[in-house]
N, C-alpha and C positions, 0 to 999 in steps of 0.2 A: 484415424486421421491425424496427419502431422500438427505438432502445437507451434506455435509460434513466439521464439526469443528476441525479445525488442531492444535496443539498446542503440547507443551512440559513443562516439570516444570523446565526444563535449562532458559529456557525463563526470567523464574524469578530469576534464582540466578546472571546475568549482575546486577552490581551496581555502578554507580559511583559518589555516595558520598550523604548522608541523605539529603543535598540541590539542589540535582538536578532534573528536572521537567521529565526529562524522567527514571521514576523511576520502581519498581518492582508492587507496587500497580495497576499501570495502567493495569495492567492483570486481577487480581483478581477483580475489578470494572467491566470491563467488561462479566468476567465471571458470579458472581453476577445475573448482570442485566438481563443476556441472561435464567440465569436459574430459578429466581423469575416471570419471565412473562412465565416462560415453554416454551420458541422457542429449548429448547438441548432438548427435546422431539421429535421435526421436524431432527435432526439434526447427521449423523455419529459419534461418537467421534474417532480421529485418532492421534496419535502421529508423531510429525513431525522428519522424519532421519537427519541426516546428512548430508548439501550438499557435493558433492567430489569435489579435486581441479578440475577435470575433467569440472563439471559443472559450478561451479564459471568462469572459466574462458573461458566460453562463453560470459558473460557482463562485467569480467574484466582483464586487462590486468595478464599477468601467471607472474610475477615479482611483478607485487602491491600483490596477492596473498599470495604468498610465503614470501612477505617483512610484511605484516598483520599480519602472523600466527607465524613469527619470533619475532615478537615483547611481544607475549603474555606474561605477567608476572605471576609468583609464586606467588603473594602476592602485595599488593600497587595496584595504577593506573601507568598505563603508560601514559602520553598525548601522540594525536594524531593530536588533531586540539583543537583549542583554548576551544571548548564548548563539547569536544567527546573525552573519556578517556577509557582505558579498564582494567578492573580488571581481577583476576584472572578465572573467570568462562566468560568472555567476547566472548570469542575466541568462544567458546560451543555453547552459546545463539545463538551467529551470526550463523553457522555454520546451527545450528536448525532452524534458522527462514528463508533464504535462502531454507535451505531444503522442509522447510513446503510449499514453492509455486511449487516445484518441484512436490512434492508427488501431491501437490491440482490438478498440469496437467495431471497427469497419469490419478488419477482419476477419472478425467472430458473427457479426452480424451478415456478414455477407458468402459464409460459408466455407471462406477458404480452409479455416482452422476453425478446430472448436476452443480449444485451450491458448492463452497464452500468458506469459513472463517477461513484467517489462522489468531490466535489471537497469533500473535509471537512480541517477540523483540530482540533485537533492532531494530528500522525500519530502512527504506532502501534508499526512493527515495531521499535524496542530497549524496547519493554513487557515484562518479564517476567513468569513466572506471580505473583511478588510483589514487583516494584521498577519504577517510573519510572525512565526513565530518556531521555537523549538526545531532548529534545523531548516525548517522549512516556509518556501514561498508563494508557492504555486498549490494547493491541494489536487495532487494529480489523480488520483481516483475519482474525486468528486467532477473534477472537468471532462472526464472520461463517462460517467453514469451521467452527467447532464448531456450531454453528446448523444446517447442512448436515448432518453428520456423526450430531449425535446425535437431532436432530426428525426431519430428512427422513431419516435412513436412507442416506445416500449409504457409499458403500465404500472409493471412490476418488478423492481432492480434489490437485490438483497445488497448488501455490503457489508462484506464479513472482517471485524480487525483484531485480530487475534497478538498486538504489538503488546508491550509490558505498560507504555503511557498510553493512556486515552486519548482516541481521537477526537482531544474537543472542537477542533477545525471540521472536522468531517459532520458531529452532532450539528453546529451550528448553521452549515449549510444547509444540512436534509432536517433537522426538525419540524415537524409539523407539518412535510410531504409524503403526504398517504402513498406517493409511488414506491417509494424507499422505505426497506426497513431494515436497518443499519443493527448487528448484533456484535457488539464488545468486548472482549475479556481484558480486562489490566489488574495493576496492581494497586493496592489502595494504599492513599498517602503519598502517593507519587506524583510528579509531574505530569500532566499540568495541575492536579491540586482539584478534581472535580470528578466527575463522570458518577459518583457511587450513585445521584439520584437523577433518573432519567429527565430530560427535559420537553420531553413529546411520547405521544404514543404509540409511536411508529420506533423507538430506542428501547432494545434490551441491552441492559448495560450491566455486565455482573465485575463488579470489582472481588478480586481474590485478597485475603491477606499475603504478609508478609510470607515467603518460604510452605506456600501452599502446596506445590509441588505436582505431580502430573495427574493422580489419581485426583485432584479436586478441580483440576481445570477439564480433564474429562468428564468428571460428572459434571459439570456446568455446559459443556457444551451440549452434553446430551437432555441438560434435563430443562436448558433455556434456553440454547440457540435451536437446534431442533426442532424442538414443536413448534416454535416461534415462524420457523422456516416450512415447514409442510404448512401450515395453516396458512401462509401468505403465499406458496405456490409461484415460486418468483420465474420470471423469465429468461434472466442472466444475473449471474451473480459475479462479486467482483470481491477483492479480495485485497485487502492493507496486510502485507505481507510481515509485519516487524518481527523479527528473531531475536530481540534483547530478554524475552526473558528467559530466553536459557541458563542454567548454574555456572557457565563459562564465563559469562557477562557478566559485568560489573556495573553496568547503566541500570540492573533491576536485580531484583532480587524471590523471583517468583519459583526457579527449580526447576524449570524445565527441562529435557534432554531432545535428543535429535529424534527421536522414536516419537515423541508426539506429536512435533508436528508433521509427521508422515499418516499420524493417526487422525487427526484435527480435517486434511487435509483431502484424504479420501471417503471422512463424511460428507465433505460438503461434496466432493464429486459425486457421494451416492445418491445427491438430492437435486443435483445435478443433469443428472442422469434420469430421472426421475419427471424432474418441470421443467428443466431448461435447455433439451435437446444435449445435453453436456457441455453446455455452453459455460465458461468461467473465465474471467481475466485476474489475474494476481499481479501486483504491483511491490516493490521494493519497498520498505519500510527504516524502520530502525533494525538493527546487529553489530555492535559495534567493536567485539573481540574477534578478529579475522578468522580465526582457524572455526571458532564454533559458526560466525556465521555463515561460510562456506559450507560447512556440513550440515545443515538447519534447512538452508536454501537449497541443497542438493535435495536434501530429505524429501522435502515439498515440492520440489520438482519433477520427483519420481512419482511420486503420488497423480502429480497432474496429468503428465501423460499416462498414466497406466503404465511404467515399465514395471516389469518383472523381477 
């Protein structure tokens, strides 16, 4: 079955300012990539809607919402948090990229596609239930497995984030929701400054040291996310897709190369595969040196659909 690529060109018009690392490029690198190896071949192309405040405010509070969408400026940035600014097409982007995990559950849930790949920005996971933060506005993953959770009825949603910073926006939504069980890998000492100790029992959270390198983030997926993952038996699994910690990158410093997450990657579709009818949705994260995150993103996309 064909996978489905989500995306929008709002996506690209968030900007906040030629020196910042979560920039417009990161789109078009991975687009690139995806389509020089021919995997948008394998792949639906889909435009991502609009989330409604309706949705959003399944994962975040209906005030932070309304207080987000108040803020959008005509023109200039607005700050919001010391590293996370919104320009005048901000509100849009957000709005599209949110959306795009929504539409990715319909469509997953509804059979058309088993797999899909929202390539949206701004990313999501340090969203909390009421603060931006760390690039992000909207926690698009999380409004996406609430979507899951409380329309369709699902029981049991994994969320896998394999980015170099912790998704503490993501912990703090699903804490202490037996539906979700949310499994981590970052880097420790990093931004956001937390994650080493779980905060609910439904959070496996393994922080790596410094320059850990691929052999140690394998055996952690295998020897914590894994078993954590068969014993919970999930329904649909969903996926904070971040490639910063590659050796190419310079937002983290964890060693990674493009071979593991093509490895990372087809575990979880073998579990997949397994309990969830092959059901997975992955979402754009952090990457933020264009050529490695282009190839990183490829990587994992080839994994998704099964290409050869």
């Amino acid at each position: 079955m064909l996978a489905a690529y989500i995306t929008h060109p709002d996506c690209a018009r968030h900007d906040m300012g030629p020196q910042h690392p979560e920039c417009p490029q990161r789109l078009s690198a991975v687009h690139d990539q995806l389509l020089m190896r021919g995997l948008l071949d394998h792949m639906v192309p889909c435009d991502a809607p609009l989330a409604t405040p309706e949705q959003l405010g399944r994962a975040h509070h209906a005030l932070y919402v309304q207080e987000l969408m108040a803020k959008s400026p005509s023109e200039g940035l607005v700050q919001v948090d010391p590293d996370t600014s919104m320009g005048p097409h901000t509100l849009q982007a957000a709005l599209r990229a949110a959306g795009a995990v929504v539409e990715a559950t319909e469509l997953v849930l509804s059979g058309q596609v088993s797999t899909a790949f929202c390539a949206v920005r701004p990313p999501g996971h340090h969203a909390e239930r009421a603060a931006a933060m760390g690039f992000c506005f909207f926690n698009n993953v999380a409004v996406g497995i609430r979507h899951a959770l409380d329309v369709h009825g699902l029981q049991r949603v994994a969320l896998i984030d394999f980015d170099v910073h912790h998704g503490n926006g993501s912990e703090d939504i699903f804490r202490g929701d037996a539906r979700v069980l949310m499994c981590s890998i970052f880097e420790q000492g990093l931004y956001p400054f937390n994650g080493e100790r779980a905060t609910g029992p439904n959070m496996v959270n393994v922080g790596l040291p410094t320059r850990s390198g691929s052999e140690a983030f394998r055996e952690a997926v295998t020897g914590h996310w894994l078993p954590a993952l068969e014993a919970f038996r999930p329904e649909l699994i969903y996926v904070s897709a971040g490639f910063d910690a590659h050796r190419e990158d310079d937002m983290g410093n964890l060693g990674l190369v493009d071979a593991d997450y093509e490895w990372v990657t087809a575990r979880l579709m073998d579990v997949a595969e397994r309990h969830c009818r092959g059901r997975l949705i992955s979402c754009l994260e952090g990457g933020y040196v264009l050529n490695p995150l282009g190839r990183s993103a490829a990587a994992h996309v080839k994994a998704l659909i099964g290409a050869a």
